[in-house]
C-alpha positions in Angstrom: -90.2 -25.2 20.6 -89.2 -22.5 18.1 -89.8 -20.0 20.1 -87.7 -21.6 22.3 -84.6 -22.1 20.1 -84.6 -18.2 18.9 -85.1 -17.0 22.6 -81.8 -18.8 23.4 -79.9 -18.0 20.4 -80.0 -14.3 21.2 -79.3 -14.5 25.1 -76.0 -16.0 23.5 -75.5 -13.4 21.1 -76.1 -10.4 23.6 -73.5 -12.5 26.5 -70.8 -12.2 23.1 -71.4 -8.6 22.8 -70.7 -7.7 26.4 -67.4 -9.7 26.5 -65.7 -8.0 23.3 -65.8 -4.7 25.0 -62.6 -3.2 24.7 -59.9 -3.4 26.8 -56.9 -0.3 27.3 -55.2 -1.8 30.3 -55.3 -4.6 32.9 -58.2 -4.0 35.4 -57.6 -3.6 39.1 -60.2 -3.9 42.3 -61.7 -0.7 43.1 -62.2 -0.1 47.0 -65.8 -1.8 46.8 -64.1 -4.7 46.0 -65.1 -4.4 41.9 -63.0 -4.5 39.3 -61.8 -1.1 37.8 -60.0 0.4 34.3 -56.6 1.1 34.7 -54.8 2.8 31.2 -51.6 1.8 29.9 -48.1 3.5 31.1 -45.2 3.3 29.0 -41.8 2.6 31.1 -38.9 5.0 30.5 -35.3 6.1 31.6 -34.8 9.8 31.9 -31.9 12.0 32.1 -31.5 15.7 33.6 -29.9 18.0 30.9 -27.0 19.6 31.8 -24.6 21.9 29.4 -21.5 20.3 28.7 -18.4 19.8 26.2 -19.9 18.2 23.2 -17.1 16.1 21.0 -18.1 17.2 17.7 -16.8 14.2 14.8 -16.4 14.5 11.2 -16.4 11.3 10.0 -14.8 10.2 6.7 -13.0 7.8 4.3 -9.0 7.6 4.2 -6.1 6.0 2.4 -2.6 5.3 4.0 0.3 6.5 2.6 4.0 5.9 4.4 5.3 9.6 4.9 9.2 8.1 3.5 9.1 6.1 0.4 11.5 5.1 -2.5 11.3 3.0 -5.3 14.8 1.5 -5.5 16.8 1.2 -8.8 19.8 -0.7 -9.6 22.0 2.4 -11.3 23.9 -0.4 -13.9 22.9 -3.4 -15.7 23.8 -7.0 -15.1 23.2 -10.0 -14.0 22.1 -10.5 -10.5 24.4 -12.3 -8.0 22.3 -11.8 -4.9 19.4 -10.9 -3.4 20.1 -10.5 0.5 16.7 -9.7 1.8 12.9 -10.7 1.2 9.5 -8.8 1.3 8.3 -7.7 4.3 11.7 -7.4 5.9 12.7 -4.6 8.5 16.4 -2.9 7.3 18.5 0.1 8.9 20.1 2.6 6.9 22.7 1.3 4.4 21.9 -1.8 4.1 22.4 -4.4 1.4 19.5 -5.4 -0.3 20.9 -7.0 -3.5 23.8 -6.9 -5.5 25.3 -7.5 -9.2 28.0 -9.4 -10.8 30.8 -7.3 -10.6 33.3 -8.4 -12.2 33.5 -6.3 -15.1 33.6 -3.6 -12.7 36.4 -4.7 -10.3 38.8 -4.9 -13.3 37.7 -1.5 -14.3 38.5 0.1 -10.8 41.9 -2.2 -10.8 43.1 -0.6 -14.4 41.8 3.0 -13.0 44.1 2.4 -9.7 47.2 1.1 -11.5 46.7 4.3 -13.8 46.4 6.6 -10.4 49.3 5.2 -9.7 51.7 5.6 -12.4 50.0 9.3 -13.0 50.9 9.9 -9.0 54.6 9.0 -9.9 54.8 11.1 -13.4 53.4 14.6 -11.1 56.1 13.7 -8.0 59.0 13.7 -11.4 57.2 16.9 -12.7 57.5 18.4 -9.1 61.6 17.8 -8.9 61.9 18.9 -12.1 60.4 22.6 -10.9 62.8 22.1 -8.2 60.5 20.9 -5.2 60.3 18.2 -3.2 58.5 14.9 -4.6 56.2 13.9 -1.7 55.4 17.7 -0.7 52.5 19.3 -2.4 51.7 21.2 0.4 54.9 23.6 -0.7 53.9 24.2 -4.0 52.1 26.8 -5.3 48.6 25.9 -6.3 48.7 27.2 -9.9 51.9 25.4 -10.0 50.8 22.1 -9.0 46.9 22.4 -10.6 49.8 22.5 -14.1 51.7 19.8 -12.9 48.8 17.2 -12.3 47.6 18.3 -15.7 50.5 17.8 -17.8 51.3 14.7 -15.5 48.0 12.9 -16.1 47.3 13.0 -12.7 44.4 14.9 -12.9 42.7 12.5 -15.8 43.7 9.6 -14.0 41.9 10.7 -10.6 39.0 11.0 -12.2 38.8 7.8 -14.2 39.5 6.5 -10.5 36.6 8.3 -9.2 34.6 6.9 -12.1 35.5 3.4 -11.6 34.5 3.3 -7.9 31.4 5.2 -8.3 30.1 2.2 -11.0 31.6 0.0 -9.1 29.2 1.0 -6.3 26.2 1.1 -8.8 26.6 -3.1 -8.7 25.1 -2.6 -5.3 21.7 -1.7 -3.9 21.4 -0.5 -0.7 18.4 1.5 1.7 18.8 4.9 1.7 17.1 5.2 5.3 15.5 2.0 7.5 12.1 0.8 6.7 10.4 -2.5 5.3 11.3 -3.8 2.1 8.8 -4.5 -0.6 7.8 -5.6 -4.3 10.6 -7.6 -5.1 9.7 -9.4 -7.6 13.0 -10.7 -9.5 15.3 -13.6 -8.6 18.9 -14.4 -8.4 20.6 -14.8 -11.7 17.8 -12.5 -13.3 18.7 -9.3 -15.2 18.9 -6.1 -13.3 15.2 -4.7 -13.9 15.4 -1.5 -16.0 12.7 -0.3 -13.4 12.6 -0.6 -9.8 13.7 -3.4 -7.9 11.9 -2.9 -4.4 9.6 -0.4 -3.0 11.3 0.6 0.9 8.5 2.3 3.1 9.5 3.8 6.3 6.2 2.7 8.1 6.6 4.2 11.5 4.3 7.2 10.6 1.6 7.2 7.9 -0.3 10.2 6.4 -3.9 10.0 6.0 -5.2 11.4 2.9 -9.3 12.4 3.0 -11.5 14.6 1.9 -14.4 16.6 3.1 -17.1 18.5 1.8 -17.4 22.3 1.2 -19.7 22.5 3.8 -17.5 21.3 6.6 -14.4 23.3 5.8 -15.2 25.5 9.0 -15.0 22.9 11.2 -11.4 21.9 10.0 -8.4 23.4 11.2 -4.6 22.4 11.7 -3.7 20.2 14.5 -7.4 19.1 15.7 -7.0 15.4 16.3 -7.9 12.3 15.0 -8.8 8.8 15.0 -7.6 6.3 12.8 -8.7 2.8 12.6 -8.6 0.5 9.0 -12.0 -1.3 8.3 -11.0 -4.7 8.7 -10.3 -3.7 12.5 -12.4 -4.1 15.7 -9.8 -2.7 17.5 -8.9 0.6 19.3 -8.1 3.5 16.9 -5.6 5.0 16.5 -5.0 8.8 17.2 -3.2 11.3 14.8 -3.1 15.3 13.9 -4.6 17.3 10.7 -1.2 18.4 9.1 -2.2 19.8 5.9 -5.1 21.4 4.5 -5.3 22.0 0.8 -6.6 25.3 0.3 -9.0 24.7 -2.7 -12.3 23.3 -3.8 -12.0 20.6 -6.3 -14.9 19.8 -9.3 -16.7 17.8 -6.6 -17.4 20.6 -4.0 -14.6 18.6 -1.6 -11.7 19.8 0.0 -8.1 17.3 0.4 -6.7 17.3 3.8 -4.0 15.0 5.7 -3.4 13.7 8.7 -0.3 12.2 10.4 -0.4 8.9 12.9 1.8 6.4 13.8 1.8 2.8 13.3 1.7 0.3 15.9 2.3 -2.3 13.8 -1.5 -2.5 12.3 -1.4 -0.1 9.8 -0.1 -1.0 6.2 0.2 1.1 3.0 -2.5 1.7 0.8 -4.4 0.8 3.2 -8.3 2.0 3.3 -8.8 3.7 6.8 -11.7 5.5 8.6 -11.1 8.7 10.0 -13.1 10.7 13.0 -12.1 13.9 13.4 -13.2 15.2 16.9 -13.4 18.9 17.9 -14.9 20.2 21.5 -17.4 22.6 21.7 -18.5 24.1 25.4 -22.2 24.7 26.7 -24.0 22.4 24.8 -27.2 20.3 25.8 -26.0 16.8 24.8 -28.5 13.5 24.7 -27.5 10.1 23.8 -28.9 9.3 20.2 -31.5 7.1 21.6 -33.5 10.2 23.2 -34.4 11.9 19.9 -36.6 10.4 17.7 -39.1 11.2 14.5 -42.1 12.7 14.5 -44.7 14.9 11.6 -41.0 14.5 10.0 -39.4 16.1 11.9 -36.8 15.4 15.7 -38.8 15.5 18.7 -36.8 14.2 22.2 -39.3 13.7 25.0 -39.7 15.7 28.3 -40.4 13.9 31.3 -42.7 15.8 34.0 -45.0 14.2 36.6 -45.9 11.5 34.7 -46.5 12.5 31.1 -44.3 12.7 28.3 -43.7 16.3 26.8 -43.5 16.4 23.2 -40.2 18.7 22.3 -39.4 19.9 18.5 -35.8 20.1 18.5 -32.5 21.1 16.2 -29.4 18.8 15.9 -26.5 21.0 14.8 -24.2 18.7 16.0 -23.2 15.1 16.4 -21.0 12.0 16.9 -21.0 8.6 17.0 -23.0 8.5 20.3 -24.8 11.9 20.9 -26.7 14.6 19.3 -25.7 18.7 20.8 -29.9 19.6 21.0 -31.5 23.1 20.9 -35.2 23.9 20.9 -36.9 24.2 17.9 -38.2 27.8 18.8 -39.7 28.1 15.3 -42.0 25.5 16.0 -42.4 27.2 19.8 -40.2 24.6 21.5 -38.6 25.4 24.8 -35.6 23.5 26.1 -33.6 24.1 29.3 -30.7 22.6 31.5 -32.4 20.9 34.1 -35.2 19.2 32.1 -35.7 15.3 32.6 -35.5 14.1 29.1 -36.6 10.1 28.1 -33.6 8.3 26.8 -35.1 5.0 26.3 -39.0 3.6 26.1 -39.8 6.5 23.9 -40.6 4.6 20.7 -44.5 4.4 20.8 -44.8 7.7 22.3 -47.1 10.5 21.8 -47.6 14.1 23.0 -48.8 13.8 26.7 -48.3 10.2 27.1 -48.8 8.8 30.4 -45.5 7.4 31.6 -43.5 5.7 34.1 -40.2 5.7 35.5 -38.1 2.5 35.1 -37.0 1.2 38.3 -33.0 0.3 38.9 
């Protein structure tokens, strides 16, 4: 009976052994009718490399500034009477914003008039005395009259007159172009500020100030567009022109440009932007992102051709936000043509001379 029990124990173990042999693929019936091994295949999409106009981007941080801008100032002090407008408000050129008493003022430019006009009637005497007509200036000699007004007061007077109106006009605040008002922070029946009043900001156009790095400076020039879009936007961006480029290197190795857009009614000041500059390059081989991947540390893309996948060492001098411009690594011995089927997608788990598949549409 022992015997028995350690004859059966081992037909057990050798029946375990032969069903954990391994397995690489799902088995298939072979023309006999047994089953056979079939390996693995990896499915992939493939493209054919063709040269092209790459978009190059260079890709950085802004800030928003409105390209017309004034801090406004009441030009006396006072008390307020009025404040006709309130942030955020759209004004045209001229326009009252706020106002101070004036009363002081007024009676100032009153005295100043009836002094104009007593010093107007002293020059027309001073004029028939010399033996001219009163109302006719135009018939006397300049030298003559510039004396006249002088001695007559006419001249002192005109200017107190001048004076007078011109603080009489300080009593009143007005845009010096249209834009949108902002920063007000005093009420009526406050004192004038001894500061600024409002911030106006002509918002139709905004510069976009940036910076890139040393490195990059050759890929910059005037006019090359750009795209514009703030961070707290999913929105379409934007497009603008470089305007300035600041020609020096600051302690950080970066170099300050600016760019010009116009608003579309998103865009605010000081607002924190990011900017794509774009640039198109002829003849390049250009992949999506997805086709390159990493391998020994370095980019590899993959090479489709009847049935296996190609391991390619490649170089990625250029980029944007979707594709890489590819050349072969020669260094490493790499070859890469126009024409080649390259894997865009499946090309994760692959190695040099994988077997692969192509993905049915």
């Amino acid at each position: 009976m022992k015997h028995y029990y350690i004859f059966f124990t081992a037909a057990v173990l050798l029946l375990s052994v032969a069903g954990c042999g391994q397995k690489k693929g799902p088995a298939e019936k072979a023309p006999d009718g047994k089953l056979g091994f079939q390996p693995e295949r990896n499915e992939v999409n493939v493209i054919v490399l063709k040269r092209e106009t790459f978009r190059q981007q260079l890709i950085a941080n802004g800030k928003l500034s409105a390209m017309a801008k004034s801090s406004l100032e009441f030009g006396s002090s006072g008390v307020i009477s009025g404040i006709f407008v309130k942030n955020g408000d759209v004004v045209h050129a001229g326009a009252l914003i706020a106002k101070a008493d004036d009363t002081d003022k007024r009676l100032a430019l009153e005295s100043a008039k009836t002094a104009m006009d007593k010093a107007r009637l002293d020059l027309y005497d001073k004029l028939v005395g010399l033996g001219y007509q009163a109302k006719d200036t135009n018939a006397v000699p300049d030298n003559i009259l510039k004396v006249a007004k002088i001695r007559s007061g006419y001249t002192e007077a005109e200017t107190s007159l001048l004076k007078a109106e011109n603080e009489l006009a300080k009593t009143e605040l007005r845009a010096p172009f249209g834009g949108r008002v902002a920063d007000i922070s005093a009420k009526r029946y406050d004192k004038t500020p001894s500061g600024t009043f409002c911030t106006l900001i002509d918002d139709k156009m905004f510069d976009v100030d940036f910076n890139i790095l040393e490195s990059e400076y050759q890929f910059i020039e005037k006019g090359l567009p750009v795209k514009v879009m703030p961070f707290i936007s999913t929105g379409k961006p934007l497009t603008g022109y470089v305007t300035v480029i600041n020609p020096k290197i600051d302690k950080n190795g970066q170099i300050a440009v600016r760019a010009s857009v116009r608003n579309d009614g998103t865009l605010l000041e000081g607002m924190n932007v990011k900017v794509i500059v774009e640039k198109s390059v002829a003849k390049r081989l250009v992949v999506p992102k997805s086709a390159v991947v990493i391998r020994d540390n370095m980019d590899v893309l993959f090479r489709y051709h009847k049935g296996k996948a190609e391991w390619v060492y490649v170089l990625l001098p250029m980029s944007n936000s979707e594709s890489f411009a590819v050349e072969a690594n020669t260094d490493r011995g790499a070859v890469l043509e126009a024409g080649d089927s390259v894997i865009v997608s499946g090309n994760l788990n692959l190695a040099d001379n994988s077997d692969v598949i192509l993905k049915k549409d």
